[in-house]
TORPAVEX-877585 format. One line per 10 residues: number of its first residue (from 0); for each residue x, y, z of C-alpha. Coordinates in Angstrom, 3 decimals. Each point is the difference from the previous one (the first is absolute). Example, Ala and Ser with C-alpha at 12.3 -4.5 7.8 and 13.67 -1.06 7.14 Angstrom:
2
0) 12.300/-4.500/7.800; 1.370/3.440/-0.660
This chain:
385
0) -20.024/6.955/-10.593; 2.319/0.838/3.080; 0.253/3.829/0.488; 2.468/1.457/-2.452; -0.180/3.790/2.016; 3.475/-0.454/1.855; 2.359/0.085/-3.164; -1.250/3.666/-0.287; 2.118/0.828/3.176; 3.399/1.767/-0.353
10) 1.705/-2.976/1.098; -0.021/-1.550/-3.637; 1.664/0.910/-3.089; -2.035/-0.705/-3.461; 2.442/-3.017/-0.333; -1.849/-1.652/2.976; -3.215/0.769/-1.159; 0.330/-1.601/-3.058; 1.621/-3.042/1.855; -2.859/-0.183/2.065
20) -2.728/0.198/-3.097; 2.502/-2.852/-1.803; 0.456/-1.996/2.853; -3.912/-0.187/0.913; -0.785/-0.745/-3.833; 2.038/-2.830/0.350; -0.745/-1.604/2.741; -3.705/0.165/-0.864; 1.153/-1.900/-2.896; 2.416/-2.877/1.035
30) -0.412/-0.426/3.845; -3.059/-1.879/1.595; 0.935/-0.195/3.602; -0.020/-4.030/-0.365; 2.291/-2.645/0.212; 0.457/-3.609/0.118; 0.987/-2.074/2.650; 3.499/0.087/-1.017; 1.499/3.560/1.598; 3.787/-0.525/-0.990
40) -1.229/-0.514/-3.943; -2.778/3.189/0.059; 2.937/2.039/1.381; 2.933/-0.629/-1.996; -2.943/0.576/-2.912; -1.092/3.471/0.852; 3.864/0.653/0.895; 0.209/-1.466/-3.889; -3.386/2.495/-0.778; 1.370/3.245/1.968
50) 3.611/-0.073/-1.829; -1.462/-0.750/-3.692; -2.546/2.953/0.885; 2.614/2.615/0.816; -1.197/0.461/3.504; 3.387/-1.204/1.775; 1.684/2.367/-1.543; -1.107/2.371/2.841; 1.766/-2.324/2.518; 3.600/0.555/-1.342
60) 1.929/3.493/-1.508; -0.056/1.094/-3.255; 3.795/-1.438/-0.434; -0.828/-3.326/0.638; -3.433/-0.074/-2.119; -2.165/2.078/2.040; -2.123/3.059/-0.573; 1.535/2.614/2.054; 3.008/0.835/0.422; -0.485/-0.737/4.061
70) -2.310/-1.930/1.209; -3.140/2.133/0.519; -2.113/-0.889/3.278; -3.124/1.844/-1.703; -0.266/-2.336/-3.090; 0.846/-2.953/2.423; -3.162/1.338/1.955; -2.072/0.159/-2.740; 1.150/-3.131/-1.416; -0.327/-2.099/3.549
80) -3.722/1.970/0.399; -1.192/-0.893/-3.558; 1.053/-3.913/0.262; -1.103/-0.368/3.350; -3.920/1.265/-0.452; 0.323/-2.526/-3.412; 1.478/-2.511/1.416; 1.716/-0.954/3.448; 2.625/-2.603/-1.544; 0.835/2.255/-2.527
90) 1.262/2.760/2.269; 1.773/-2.295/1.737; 1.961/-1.442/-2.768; 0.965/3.777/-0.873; 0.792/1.273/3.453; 2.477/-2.725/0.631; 1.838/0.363/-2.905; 0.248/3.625/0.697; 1.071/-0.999/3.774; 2.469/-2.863/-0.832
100) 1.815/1.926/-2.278; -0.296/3.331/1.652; 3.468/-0.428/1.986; 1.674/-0.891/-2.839; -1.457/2.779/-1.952; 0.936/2.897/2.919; 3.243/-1.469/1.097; 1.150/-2.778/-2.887; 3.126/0.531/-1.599; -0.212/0.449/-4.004
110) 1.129/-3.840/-0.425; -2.899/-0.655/2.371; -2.417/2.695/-1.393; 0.563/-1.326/-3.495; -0.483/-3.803/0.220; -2.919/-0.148/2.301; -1.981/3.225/-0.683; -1.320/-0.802/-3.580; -0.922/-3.205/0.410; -2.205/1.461/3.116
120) -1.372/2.392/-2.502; -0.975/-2.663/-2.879; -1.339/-2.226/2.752; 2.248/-2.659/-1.022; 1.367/-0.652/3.408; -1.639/0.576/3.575; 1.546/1.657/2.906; -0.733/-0.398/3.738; 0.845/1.872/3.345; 1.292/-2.082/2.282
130) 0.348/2.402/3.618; -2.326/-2.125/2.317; 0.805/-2.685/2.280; -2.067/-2.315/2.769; 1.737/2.019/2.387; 0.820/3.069/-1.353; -3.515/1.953/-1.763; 0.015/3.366/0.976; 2.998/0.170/1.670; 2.495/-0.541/-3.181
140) 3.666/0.669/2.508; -1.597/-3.157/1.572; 0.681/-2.193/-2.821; 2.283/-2.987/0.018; 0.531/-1.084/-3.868; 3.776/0.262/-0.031; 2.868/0.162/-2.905; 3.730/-0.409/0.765; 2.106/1.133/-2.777; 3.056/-2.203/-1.592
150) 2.415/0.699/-2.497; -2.653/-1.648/-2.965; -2.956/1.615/1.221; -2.805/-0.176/2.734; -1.459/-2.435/2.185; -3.445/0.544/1.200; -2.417/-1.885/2.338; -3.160/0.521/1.283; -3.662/-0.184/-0.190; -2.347/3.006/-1.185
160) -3.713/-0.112/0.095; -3.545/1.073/-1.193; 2.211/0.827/-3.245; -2.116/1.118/-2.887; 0.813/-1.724/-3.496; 1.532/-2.806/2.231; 0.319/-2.759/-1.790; -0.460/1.785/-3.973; 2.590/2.282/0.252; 2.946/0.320/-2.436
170) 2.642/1.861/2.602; -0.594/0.731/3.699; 1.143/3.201/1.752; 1.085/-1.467/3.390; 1.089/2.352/2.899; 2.046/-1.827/2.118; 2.783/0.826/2.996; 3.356/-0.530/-0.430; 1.567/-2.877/2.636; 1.004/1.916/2.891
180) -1.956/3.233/0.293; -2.868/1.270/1.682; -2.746/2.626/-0.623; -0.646/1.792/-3.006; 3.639/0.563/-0.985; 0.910/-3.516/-1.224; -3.332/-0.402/-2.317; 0.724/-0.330/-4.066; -2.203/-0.572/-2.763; 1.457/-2.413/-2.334
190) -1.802/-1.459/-3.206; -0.222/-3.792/0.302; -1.332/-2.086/-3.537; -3.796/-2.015/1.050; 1.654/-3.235/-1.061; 2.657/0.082/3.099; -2.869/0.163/2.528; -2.163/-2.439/1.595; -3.751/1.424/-0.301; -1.805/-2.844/-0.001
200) -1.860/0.736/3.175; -2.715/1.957/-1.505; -2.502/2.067/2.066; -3.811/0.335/-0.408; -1.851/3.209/0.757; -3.610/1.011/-0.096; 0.611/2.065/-3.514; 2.189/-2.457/-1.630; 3.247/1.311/-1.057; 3.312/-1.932/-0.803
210) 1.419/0.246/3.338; 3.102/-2.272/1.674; 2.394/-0.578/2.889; 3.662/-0.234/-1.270; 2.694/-1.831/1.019; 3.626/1.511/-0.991; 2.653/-1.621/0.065; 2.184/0.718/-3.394; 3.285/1.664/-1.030; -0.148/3.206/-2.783
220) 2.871/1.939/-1.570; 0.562/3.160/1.752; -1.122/2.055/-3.006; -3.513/-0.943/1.603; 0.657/2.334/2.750; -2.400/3.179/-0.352; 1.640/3.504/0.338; 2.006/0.150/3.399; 0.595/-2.553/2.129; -1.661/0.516/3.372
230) -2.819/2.694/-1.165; -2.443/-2.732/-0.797; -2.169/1.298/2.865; -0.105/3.288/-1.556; -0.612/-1.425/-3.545; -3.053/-1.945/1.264; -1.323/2.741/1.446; 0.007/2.573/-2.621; -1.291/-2.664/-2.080; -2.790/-0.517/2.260
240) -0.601/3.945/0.329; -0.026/-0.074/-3.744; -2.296/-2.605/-0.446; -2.063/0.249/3.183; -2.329/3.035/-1.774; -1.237/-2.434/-2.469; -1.103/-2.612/2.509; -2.401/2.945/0.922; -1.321/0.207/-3.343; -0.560/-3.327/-0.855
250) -2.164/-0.105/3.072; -1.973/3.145/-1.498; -0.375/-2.134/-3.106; -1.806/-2.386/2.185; -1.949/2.728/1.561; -0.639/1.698/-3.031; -1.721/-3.582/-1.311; -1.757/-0.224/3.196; -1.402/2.859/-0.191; -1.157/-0.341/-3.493
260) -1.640/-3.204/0.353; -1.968/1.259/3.351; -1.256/2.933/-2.060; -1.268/-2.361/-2.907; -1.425/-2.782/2.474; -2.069/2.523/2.188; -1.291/1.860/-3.163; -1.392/-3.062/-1.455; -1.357/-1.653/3.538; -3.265/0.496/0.431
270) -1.295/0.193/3.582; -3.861/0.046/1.210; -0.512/1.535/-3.808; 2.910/2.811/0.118; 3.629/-0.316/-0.661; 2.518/-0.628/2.494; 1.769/2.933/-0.681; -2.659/1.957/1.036; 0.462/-0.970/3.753; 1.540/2.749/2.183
280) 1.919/-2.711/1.122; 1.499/-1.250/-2.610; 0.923/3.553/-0.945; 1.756/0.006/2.593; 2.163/-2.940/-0.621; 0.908/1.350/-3.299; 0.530/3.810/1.600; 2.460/-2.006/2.126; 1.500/-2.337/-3.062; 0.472/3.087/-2.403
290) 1.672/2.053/2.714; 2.565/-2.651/0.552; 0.752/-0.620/-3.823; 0.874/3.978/-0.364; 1.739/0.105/2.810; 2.043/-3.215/-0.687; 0.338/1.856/-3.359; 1.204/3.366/1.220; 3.206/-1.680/2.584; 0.779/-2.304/-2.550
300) 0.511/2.175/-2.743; 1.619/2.587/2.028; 2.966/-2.401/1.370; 0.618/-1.351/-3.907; -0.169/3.817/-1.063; 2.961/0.755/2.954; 2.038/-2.306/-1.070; -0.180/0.261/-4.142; -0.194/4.360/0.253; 1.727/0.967/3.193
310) 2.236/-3.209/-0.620; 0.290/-0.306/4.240; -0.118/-3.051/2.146; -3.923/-0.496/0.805; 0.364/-2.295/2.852; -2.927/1.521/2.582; -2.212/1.073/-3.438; 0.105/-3.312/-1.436; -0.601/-1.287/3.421; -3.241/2.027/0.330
320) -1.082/-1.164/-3.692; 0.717/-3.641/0.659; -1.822/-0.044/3.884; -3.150/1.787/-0.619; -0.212/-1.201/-3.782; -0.160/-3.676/1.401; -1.747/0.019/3.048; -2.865/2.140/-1.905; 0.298/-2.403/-2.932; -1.032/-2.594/2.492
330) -3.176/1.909/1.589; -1.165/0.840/-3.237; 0.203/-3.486/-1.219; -1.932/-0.996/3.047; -2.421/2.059/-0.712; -0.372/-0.759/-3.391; -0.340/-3.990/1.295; -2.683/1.254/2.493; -2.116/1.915/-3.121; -0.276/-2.774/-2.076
340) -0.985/-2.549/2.818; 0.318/-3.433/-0.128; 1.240/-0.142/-3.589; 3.147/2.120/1.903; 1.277/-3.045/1.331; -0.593/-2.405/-2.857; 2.981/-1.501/-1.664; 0.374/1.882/-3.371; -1.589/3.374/0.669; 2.560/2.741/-1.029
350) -0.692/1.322/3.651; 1.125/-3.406/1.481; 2.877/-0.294/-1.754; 0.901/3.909/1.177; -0.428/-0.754/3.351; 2.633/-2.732/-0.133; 1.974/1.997/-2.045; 0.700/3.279/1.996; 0.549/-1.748/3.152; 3.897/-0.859/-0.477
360) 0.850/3.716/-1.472; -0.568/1.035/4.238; 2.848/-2.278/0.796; 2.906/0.182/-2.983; 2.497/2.233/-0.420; -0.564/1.363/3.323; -2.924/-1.168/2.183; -2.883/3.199/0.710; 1.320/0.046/3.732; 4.080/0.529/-1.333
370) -1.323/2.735/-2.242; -1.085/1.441/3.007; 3.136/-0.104/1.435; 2.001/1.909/-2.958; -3.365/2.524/0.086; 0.899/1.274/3.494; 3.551/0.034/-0.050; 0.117/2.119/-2.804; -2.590/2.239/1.656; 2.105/0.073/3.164
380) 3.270/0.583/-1.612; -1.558/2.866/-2.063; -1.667/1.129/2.906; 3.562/0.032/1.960; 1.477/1.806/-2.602
């Protein structure tokens, strides 16, 4: 049993608490952490799974068939923890319906708000994100997907990549430039239906996750537009900021699972007639492990506790939460690969499967060394002021 001490810090209401007790019940009960071969299918099922449960309710506001009247970056942390120390697929499958619907759900219109959001929340359809392109990652102004508006509607063309639910996805949120502009200024996010794009080219990753390149080039009503026209920039990243806090605790999840399955591996290993866990250094690997985990824990928790209480932007917090959470996520894995030895690294070990799992949460929505970036200009803009 993971460590249950953290929901005892102020940062939680009882309403979490219990989500987190529910959450874990049920995951222990319907999630295994295995799949077939087919990705695309064992998605759109635990999509199917999450939405019958109740649990993607979290992902959208109370008005549209959600829980809380906002959307609540705590209970999206617990949620995102819980699934991903079940069950790396499943997390996944909720996390990008909260993402691909999270513009729509900050900066949608009510016509937009009210046919998309509660079929996100039943899991009936799936939404993706679609910011990234070959030549455009972490430098979004940089991209070149482009719409030119006509009397019926809007064009758009272009090609995104490395685009999560590529491929499965009901409805796309594609940020794309409008035909003559430059920099962040001419970006908009504009809702585009998965049956007018090309996402055939699928992409294969070391944790397998339905992931595609797309190639735009439709025509959409301008109703698709999303809030403003020329603030997609800004939409995508307060989305990200919003979202960016629970990409830190899914990588705890993983830690916290680590962790867990260390402790149980070197307190049944026997070595030269006395358990592993007796060795001073393996103490100190799990010293290490369980420092990481609380402190992962303690940023992550703060930033979602910013944002739902003081209700502020949390841009350098949930920076903070998402860096250290990931990178530690990874060492402690590592460790956890090096305790239980060669069975580590043997296809089908929970600890294998980690390892491949926490490795892409260092590079999306915002690589470690961007994070780093936002960290000290915050720090040297406060420390101007």
């Amino acid at each position: 049993m993971a460590d249950r001490s953290f929901l005892e810090w102020p940062f939680f209401d009882d309403h979490h608490r219990r989500l987190a007790d529910e959450l874990d019940a049920w995951c222990a009960a319907n999630l295994t952490g295995e799949h077939g071969a087919d990705v695309d299918d064992a998605c759109r099922a635990l999509v199917r799974q999450l939405g019958e449960a109740g649990w993607l309710r979290y992902c959208v506001p109370a008005a549209y068939g959600g829980i809380h009247e906002r959307l609540d970056v705590r209970s999206l942390a617990i949620v995102r923890e819980t699934l991903a120390r079940h069950d790396g697929l499943a997390d996944f499958a909720f996390a990008m319906q909260g993402l691909g619907s999270g513009t729509i759900s900050l900066f949608g219109n009510e016509e937009q708000k009210s046919f998309y959001l509660p079929s996100v929340a039943a899991g009936r359809e799936i939404a993706a994100f679609a910011l990234s392109e070959p030549d455009a990652g972490s430098d979004v102004a940089a991209l070149e997907t482009t719409f030119w508006p006509d009397r019926e509607g809007l064009n758009v063309r272009g090609t995104k990549t490395f685009i999560s639910n590529g491929g499965i996805a009901d409805f796309y949120v594609v940020f794309a430039r409008e035909e003559g502009t430059s920099g962040s200024g001419g970006i908009s996010a504009i809702v585009v239906p998965g049956a007018r794009i090309d996402a055939s080219e699928r992409i294969e990753v070391i944790a397998p996750h339905p992931l595609a390149t797309l190639r735009i080039d439709t025509f959409t009503s301008h109703a698709s537009l999303i809030g403003e026209r020329g603030r997609g920039f800004a939409q995508a990243m307060a989305t990200l900021d919003f979202f960016r806090t629970t990409v830190g605790a899914a990588a705890l999840g993983f830690a916290r699972r680590a962790l867990d399955e260390a402790t149980a591996r070197v307190r049944d290993r026997r070595l030269r007639g006395a358990a592993l866990a007796d060795n001073a250094v393996v103490q100190s690997m799990l010293a290490e492990m369980a420092l990481d985990v609380d402190a992962a824990a303690l940023l992550v928790y703060r930033a979602a506790w910013i944002r739902d209480v003081q209700d502020r932007r949390n841009t350098r917090e949930a920076a903070m939460a998402k860096l250290f959470a990931t990178d530690s996520a990874q060492q402690v894995i590592d460790k956890a690969v090096q305790l239980f030895g060669g069975l580590g690294v043997t296809k089908g070990c929970i600890v294998e499967r980690l390892y491949r799992e926490i490795r892409a949460l260092r590079i999306y929505e915002g690589a470690s060394e961007v994070q780093k970036v936002v960290i000290a200009r915050h720090h040297l803009a406060e420390a101007a002021r």
